[in-house]
C-alpha positions in Angstrom: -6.1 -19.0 -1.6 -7.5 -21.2 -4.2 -11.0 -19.6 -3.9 -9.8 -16.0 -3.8 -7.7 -16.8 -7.2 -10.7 -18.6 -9.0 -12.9 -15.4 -8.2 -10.3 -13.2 -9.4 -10.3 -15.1 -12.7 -13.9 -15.0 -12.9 -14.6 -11.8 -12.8 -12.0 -10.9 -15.2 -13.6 -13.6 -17.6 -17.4 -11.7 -17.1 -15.1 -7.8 -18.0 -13.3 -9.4 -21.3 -16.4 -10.9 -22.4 -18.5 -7.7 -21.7 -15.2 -5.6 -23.1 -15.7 -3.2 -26.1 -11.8 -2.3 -26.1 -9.0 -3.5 -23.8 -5.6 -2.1 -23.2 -2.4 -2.9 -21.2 -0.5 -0.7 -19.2 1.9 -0.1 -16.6 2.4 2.5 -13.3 5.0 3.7 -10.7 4.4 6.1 -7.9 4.9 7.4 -4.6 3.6 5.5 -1.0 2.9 7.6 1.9 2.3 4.9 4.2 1.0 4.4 7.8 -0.4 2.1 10.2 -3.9 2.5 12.0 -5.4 1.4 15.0 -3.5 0.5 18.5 -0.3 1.7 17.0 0.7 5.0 19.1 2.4 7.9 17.8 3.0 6.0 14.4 3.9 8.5 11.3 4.5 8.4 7.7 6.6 6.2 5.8 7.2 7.1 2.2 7.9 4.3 -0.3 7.2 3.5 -4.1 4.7 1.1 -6.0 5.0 -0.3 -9.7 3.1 -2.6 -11.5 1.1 -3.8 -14.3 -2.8 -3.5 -15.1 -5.3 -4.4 -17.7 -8.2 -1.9 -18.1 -11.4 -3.5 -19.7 -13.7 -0.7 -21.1 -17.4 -1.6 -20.8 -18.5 1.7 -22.4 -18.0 4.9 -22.8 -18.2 5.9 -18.9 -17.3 2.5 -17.0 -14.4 0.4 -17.5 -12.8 -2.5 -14.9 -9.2 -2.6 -13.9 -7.5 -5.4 -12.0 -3.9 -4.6 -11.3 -0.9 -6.1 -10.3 1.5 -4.0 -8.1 3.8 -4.2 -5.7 4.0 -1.9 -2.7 6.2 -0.7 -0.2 4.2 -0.2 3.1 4.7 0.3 7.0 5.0 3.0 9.1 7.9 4.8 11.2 7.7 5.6 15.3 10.1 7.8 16.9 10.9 8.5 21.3 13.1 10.6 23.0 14.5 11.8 26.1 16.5 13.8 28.0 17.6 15.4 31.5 20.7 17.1 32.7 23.8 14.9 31.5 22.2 12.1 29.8 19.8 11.4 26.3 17.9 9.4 24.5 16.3 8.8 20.8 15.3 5.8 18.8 13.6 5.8 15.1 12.0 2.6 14.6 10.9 2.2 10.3 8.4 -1.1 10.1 8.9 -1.9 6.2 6.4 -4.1 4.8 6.7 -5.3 1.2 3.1 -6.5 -0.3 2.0 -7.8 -3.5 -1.1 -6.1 -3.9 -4.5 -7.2 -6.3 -6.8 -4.3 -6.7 -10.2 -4.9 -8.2 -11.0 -1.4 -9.6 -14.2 0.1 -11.1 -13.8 3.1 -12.7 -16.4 5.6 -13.5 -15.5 8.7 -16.2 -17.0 11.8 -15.5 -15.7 13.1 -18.3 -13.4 12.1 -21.2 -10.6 12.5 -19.2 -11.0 12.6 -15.6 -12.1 9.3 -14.0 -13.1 8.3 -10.4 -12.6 4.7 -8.9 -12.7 2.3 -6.3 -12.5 -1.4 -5.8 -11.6 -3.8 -2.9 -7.5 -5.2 -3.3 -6.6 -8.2 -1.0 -2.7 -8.2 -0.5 -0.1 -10.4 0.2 2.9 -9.7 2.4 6.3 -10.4 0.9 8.7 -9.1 3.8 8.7 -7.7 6.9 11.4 -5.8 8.7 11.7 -3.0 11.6 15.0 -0.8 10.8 16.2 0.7 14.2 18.7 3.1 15.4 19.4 4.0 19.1 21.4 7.0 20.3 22.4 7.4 23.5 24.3 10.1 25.1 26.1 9.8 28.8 28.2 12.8 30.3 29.3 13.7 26.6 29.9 10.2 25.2 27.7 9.1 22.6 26.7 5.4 21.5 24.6 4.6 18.5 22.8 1.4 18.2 21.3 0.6 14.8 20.4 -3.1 12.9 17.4 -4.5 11.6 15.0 -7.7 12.6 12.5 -9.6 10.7 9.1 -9.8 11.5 7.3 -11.5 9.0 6.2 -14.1 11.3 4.2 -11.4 13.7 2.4 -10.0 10.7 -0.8 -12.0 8.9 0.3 -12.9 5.6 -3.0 -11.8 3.4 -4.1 -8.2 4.3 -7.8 -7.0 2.8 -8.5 -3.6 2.1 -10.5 -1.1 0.0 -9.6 1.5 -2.6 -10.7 4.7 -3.9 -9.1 7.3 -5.9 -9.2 9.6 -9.1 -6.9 10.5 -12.0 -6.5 12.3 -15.3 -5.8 10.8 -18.8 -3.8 13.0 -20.4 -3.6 11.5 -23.8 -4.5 8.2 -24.7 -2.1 6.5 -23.1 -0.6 8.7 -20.3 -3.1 9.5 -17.0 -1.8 10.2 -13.7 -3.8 8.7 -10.5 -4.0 9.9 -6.9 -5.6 7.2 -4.8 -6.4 5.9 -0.6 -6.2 2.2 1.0 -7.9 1.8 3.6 -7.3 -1.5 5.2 -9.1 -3.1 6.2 -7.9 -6.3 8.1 -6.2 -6.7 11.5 -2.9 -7.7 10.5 -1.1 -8.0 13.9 -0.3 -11.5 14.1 1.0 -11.9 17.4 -0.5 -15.0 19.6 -2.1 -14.0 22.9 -1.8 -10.1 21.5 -5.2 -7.7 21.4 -3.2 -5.0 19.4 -5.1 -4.2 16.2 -3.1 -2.8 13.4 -4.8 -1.9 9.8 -2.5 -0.5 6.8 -3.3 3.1 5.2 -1.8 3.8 2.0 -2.0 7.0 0.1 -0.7 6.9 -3.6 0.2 9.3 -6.4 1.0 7.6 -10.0 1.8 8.1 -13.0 1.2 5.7 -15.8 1.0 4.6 -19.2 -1.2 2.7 -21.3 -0.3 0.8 -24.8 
């Protein structure tokens, strides 16, 4: 942790003292979120990210961003059954929180449009699977629903790489359409061969002061 920190502030020493004009912003936007790998079935779990940044302009085309956001992640799976008389459906939501540090380059292809990508390491803040159970016998109907932590079967750093694009509209508002691809094995369960990776597409909207 200690080295990953010291590197962080390293290279954001090198951008300021390279900087020809720095700004401060913030962003919110939408998650569509997923987990890759030995996960079957899994689909899309929509959540939100907000955060701050700091955008260091080297020139005129290339500018570094590291960014502070956090980020609602995970995934949902869903089964059913049924035969004559009887059925059967779960939805199982796996929320993950994360405190997420991308590193982004950016690249301006023109004045406004930009292009960027940049590795983010991530730290998990929660964990939780949200599950409901129906099950229907001969016309009755039970419904089974709670939720259990699991923070302690996920790794608690996560690595993974980012590229997007976005438009500035002015000089201070842009919006930003960008892909994680993790890319760390997060499944902490001992004795357990499942691999599991995060994939996070994001839309944002943000402003710069």
């Amino acid at each position: 942790m200690k080295k990953i920190i010291l590197s962080v502030i390293a290279i954001a020493t090198f951008g300021f003292s390279q900087a020809q004009e720095v700004k401060y912003g913030a962003k919110v936007g939408l998650n569509v979120a997923t987990l890759n790998g030995d996960v079957e079935d899994a689909k899309s779990l929509i959540g939100a990210h907000l955060g701050g940044f700091v955008e260091i302009k080297i020139n005129e085309k290339f500018a570094f961003q590291p960014e502070l956001l956090y980020s609602m992640q995970g995934a949902k799976t869903e089964y059913s059954e049924s035969e004559p008389g009887y059925s059967y459906s779960s939805e199982e939501k796996y929320k993950l929180g994360y405190l997420n540090l991308p590193l982004m380059a950016k690249y301006f292809a023109t004045e406004k449009l930009f292009i960027e990508a940049g590795p983010q390491i991530g730290f998990l803040m929660s964990a939780k699977n949200d599950y409901k159970e129906t099950e229907t016998f001969m016309g009755d109907t039970e419904t089974f629903s709670g939720d259990v932590d699991i923070k302690d079967n996920l790794k608690s750093i996560d690595f993974g790489l980012n590229f997007g694009l976005g438009y500035e509209f002015t000089q201070n508002v842009f919006a930003s359409a960008r892909y994680n691809v993790g890319l760390s094995d997060i499944n902490d369960v001992e004795g357990s061969n499942v691999k599991i990776q995060n994939g996070v597409l994001q839309f944002s909207v943000g402003y710069k002061f």
